[in-house]
N, C-alpha and C positions, 0 to 999 in steps of 0.2 A: 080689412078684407080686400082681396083681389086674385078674379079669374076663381074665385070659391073657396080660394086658400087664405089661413089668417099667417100673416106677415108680424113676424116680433122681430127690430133688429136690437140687436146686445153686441156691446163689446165688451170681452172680454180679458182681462189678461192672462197671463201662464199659469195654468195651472189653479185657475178662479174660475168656479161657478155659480150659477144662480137657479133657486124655480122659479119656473114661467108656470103662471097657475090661469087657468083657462074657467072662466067662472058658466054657471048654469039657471039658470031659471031665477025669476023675481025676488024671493025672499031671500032679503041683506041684512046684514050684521053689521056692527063694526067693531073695530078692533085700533088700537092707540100704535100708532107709528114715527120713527123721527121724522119730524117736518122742517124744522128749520135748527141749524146750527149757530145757537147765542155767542159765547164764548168759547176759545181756544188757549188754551196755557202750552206753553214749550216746556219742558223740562230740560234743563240745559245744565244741568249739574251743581255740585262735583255728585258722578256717580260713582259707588265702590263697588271693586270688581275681584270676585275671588275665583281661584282656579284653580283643579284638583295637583296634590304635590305629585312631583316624579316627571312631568311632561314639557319642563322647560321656562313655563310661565311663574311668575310668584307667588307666592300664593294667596295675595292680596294688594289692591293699588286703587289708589283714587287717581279720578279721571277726572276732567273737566269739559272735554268734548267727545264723545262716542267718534270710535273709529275701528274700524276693522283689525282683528287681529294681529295680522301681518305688520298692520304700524304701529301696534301698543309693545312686542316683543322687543329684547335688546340684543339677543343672541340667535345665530340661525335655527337653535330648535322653538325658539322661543317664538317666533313666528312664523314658527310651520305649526301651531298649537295646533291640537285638534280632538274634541271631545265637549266637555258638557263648560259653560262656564254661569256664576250668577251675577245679577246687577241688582244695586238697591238704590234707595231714592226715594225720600220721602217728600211730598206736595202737600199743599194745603188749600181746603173748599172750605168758600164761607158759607155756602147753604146746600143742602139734598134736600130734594123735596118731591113730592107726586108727580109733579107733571115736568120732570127731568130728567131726561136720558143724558145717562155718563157714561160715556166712549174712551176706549186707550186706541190710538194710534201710533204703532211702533215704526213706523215711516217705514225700513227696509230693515230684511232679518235674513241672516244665512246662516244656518238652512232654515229649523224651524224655535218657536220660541213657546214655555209655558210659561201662564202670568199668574202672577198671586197680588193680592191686594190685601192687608192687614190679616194675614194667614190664609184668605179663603182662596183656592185655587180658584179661578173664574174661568179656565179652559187653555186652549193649545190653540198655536197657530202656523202654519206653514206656506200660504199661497198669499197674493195681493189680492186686496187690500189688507194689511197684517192688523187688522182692527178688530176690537174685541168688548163688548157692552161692560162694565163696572156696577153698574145698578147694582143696589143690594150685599155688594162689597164693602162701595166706600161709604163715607161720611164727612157731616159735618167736622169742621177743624181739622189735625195732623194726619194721614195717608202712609201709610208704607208699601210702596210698588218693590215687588222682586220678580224680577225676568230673569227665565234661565234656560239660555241659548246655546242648543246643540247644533253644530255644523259637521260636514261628513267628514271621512276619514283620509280626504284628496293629498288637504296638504302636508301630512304628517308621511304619506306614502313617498313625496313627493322628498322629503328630506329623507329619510332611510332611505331612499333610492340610493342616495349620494353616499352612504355609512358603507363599513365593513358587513358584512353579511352576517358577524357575528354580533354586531352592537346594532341590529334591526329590532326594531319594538313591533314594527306592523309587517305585514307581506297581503300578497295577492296572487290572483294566477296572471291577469294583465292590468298591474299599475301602471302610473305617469311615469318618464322616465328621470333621470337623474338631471336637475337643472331646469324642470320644466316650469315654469311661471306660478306662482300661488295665487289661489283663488281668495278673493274679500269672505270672509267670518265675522261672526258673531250676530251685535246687535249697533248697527247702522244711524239708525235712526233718520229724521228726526223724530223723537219720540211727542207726543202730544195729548194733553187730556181734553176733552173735548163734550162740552153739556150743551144741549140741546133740547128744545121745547116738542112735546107728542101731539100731532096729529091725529087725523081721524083716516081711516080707510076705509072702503066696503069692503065686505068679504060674504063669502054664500059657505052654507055646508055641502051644498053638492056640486062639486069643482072638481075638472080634471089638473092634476100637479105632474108637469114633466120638470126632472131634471137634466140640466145641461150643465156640460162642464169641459174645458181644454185641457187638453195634456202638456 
């Protein structure tokens, strides 16, 4: 508090936001929160990487280091890709249990990314931090992670710039122009699974909740 105003500083990054929840009067709750992070696994491959046919890429390939697009292609359409692509990648936990939170961390994702865990979709991501809870997904023993990362239609613009007007797959009324630099795609990474022991919080039911968010 100061001068009568309450002062919350946050940083934020691009395109990340948070509630700020302003609590009210004596009777408290709680509620289980991550409080400390135990273990962190990298997944570091090989991850397989499939991509829809007709657009230049293969339509499957194993990786061993996550890279952008533009470095996984062999030919100039191949890395101007641009559309939807999946990755898979199986992990292994030797315990779930109640009092553990299991987090994915996709390190960097262009543009956005949805995640599945042994078939169950667990949600969409688009802004930082590209993290996303697992609970209730996964399990004990083998894991199958599938992220499937769509990025915008820049650098595919950006190659048919350069084509005959009749061999254009994309147009626009004002694209990039012909030779202009290709933007980083896909999934980046580093990717990371991450378990964490739950905390305690207070909370109240009568609470004012602002959201705040950057563009």
């Amino acid at each position: 508090m100061k001068d009568g105003h309450t002062w919350v500083p946050l940083s934020l990054a691009p395109h990340e936001s948070r509630f700020v929840v302003f609590k009210r009067g004596e009777k408290l709750e709680t509620r289980a929160v991550v409080s400390t992070m135990n273990d962190v696994m990298t997944l570091a491959g090989p991850w397989k990487v499939s991509f829809p046919e007709g657009w230049g890429m293969p339509r499957a390939m194993a990786i061993d280091e996550l890279k952008p697009w533009k470095e996984l292609g062999t030919t100039p359409e191949a890395r101007a890709f641009s559309g939807t692509a999946d990755y898979t990648i199986d992990f292994t936990l030797d315990k779930v249990d109640a009092d553990t939170v299991v987090l994915l961390d996709l390190g960097r994702v262009e543009s956005l990314a949805k995640v599945e865990v042994n078939g169950t979709n667990v949600g969409n991501v688009w802004s930082q931090p590209y993290r996303i809870p697992l609970t209730g997904a996964v399990k004990a023993g083998k894991n199958t992670l599938k992220v499937s990362v769509t990025d915008t239609w820049y650098n595919r613009l950006v190659f048919d710039a350069g084509q005959p007007e009749a061999k254009r797959r994309t147009w626009t009324i004002a694209g990039p122009r012909k030779g202009s630099p290709l933007r980083d795609s896909g999934l980046i990474g580093p990717v990371r699974v991450i378990r964490a022991s739950r905390g305690r919080e207070l909370t109240n039911d009568n609470q004012m909740c602002y959201h705040i968010g950057v563009g």
